[in-house]
C-alpha positions in Angstrom: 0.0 0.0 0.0 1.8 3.4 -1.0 1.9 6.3 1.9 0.0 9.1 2.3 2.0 12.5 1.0 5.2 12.7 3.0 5.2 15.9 5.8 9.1 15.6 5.2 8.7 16.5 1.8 9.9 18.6 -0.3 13.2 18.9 0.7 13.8 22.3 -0.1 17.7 23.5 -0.1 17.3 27.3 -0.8 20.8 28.8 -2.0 22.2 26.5 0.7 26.2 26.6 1.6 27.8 24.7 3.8 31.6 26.3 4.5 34.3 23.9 6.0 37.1 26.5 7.2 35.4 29.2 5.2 35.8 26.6 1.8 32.5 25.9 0.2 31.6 21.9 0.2 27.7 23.1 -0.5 27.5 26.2 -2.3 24.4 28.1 -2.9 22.7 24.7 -3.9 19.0 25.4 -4.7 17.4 21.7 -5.0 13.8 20.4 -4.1 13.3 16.5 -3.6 10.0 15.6 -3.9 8.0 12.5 -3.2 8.3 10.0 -6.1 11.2 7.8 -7.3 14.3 7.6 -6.3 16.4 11.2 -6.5 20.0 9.8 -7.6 23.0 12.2 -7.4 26.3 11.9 -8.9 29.6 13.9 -9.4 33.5 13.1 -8.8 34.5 13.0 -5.4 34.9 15.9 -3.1 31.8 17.2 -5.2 29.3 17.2 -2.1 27.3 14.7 -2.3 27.8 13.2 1.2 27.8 16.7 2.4 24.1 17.1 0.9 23.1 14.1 2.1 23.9 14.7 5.5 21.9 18.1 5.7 19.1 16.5 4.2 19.0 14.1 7.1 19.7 17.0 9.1 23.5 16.3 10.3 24.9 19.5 9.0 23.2 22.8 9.4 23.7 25.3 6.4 26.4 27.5 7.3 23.8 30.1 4.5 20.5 29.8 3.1 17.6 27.9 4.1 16.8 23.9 4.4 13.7 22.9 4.9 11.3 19.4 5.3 7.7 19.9 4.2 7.9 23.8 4.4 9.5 23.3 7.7 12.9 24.3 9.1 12.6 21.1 11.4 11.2 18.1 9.8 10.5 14.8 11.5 13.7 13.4 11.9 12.6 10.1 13.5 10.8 9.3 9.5 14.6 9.9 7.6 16.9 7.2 8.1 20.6 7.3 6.2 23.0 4.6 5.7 26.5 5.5 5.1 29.0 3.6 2.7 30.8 1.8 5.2 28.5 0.8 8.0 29.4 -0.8 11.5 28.4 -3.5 12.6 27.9 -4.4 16.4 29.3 -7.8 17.5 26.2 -9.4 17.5 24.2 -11.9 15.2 22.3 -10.4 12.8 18.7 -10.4 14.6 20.8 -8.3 17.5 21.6 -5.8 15.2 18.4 -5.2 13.9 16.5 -5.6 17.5 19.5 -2.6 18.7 17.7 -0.4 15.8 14.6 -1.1 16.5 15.0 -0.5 20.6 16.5 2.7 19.1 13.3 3.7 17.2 11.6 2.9 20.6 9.5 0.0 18.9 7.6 -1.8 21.7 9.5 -4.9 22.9 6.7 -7.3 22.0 6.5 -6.2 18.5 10.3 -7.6 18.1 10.2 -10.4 17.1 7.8 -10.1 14.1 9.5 -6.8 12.9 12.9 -8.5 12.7 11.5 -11.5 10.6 10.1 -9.3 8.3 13.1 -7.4 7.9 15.4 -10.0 7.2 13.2 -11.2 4.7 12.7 -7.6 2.7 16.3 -7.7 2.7 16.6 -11.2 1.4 18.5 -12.4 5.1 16.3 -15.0 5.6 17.6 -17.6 7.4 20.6 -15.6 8.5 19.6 -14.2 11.4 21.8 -16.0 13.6 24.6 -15.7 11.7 27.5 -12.9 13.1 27.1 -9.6 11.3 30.8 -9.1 11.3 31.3 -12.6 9.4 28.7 -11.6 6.6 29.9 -11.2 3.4 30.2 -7.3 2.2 26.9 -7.7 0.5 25.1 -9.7 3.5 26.5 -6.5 5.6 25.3 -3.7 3.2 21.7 -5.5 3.3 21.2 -5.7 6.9 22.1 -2.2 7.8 19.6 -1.1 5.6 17.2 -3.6 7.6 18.5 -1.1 10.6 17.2 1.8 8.8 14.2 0.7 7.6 13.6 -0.4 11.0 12.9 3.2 11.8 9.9 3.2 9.4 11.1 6.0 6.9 9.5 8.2 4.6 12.1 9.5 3.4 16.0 7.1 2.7 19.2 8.0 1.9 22.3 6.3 0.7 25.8 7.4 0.7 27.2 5.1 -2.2 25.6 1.6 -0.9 27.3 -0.5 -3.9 30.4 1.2 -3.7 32.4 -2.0 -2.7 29.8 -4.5 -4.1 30.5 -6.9 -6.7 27.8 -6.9 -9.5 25.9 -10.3 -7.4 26.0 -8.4 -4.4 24.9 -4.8 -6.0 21.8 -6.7 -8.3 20.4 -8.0 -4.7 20.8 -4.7 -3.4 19.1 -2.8 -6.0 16.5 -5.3 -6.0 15.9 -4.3 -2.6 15.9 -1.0 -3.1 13.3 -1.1 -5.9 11.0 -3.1 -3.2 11.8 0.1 -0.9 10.4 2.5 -3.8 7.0 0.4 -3.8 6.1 0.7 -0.6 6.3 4.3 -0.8 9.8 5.3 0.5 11.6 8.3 -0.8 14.8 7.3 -1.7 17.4 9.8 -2.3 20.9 8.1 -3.5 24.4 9.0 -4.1 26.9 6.8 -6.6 29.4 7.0 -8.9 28.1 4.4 -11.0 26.4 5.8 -13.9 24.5 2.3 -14.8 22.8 2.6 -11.3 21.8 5.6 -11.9 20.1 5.1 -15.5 18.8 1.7 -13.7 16.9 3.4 -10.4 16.8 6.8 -10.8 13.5 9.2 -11.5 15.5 12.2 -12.1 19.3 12.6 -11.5 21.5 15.5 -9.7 24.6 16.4 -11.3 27.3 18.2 -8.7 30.7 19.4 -9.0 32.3 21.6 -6.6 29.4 21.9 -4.1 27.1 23.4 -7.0 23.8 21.6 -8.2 25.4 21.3 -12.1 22.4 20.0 -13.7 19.2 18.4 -12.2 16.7 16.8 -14.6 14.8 13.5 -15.4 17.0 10.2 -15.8 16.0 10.2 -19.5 16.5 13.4 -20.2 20.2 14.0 -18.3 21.6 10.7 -20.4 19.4 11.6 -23.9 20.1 15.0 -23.6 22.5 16.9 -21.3 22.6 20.3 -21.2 25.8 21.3 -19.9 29.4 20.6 -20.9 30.1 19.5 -17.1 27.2 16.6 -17.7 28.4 15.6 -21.5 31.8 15.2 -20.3 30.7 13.2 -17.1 28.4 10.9 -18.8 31.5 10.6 -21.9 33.9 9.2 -18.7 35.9 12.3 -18.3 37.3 13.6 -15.3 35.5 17.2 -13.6 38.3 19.1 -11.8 
């Protein structure tokens, strides 16, 4: 069953900067992320894409301009959930790791054991739950935090360059996941280097380089038709510096 319209969005970055040592790594980025599918942003390294996604889960406060959830300045930060490239895992099985997020979420105790079965399964972990995180395979690990984050109950996901690491067995059972994500309703905004993800999951893509929103358009349109040289060369495999 798809959600009802999402309070936390928009996400409305409004001539947004974010100053590391009075350097730029978000400057003046105006961007809205709206409800729909999944918002994918790409660009070399150092271009701010972590940086964005970290103020749109509300980690970093712009150092200018406004940020906003819903038309808020403080959205509801209990329905965003983000999982980071590398993510730790406790020294616990699997179902301890996800119970841990879910006692953080303040889920009721008796619900437990339920929630965690069904978790494992959306993430395809069934029959794994046992097993120690820290002995899953780099895939295995990748899947189950995001069974951590969508123990929260999200509106609204984000994901710091989840394949980065994967092999192409690993990053298919992801994405597969991911897509299950987009159906129930989820927001989904992701960061990734890998252009093929992109043209695979993404609605609309976000082009940075050097803290600056380059181009932002639908998936079809940004690979059919790019309208700046900083996207043509991108998409052709050439470096941005």
């Amino acid at each position: 069953m798809m959600r009802a319209p999402l309070s936390n969005l928009p996400i409305a970055f409004e001539e947004v900067s974010v100053l590391a040592s009075a350097a730029p790594i978000l400057d003046r980025v105006k961007l809205t992320i709206t409800a729909g599918p999944p918002t994918v942003l790409i660009g070399p390294n150092g271009s701010g894409k972590t940086t964005l996604l970290r103020a749109a889960m509300g980690l970093v406060s712009p150092s200018r301009g406004r940020l906003s959830w819903g038309g808020q300045e403080s959205g509801l930060f209990a329905k965003r959930a983000i999982l980071f490239q590398r993510p730790m895992m406790f020294r616990r099985s699997a179902v301890a790791n996800i119970r841990y997020a879910l006692k953080a979420a303040h889920i009721p105790r008796k619900h437990y054991g339920e929630r965690v079965q069904q978790l494992l399964q959306q993430v395809g972990l069934d029959g794994l739950g046992e097993r120690p995180a820290r002995r899953m395979s780099g895939g295995e690990q990748q899947r189950l935090a995001l069974a951590r984050a969508l123990a929260r109950d999200p509106t609204v996901l984000l994901l710091d360059e989840p394949t980065a690491s994967l092999d192409p067995a690993a990053t298919k059972a992801f994405e597969d996941v991911i897509r299950m994500v987009v159906k129930r309703g989820i927001k989904v905004v992701m960061s990734t280097h890998d252009l093929g993800a992109a043209r695979r999951l993404a609605g609309d893509v976000v082009l940075l380089h050097r803290g600056r929103v380059v181009e932002h358009t639908s998936v079809s349109a940004f690979f059919s038709c790019p309208q700046t040289l900083e996207a043509k060369a991108f998409i052709a495999g050439e470096l941005l510096v």
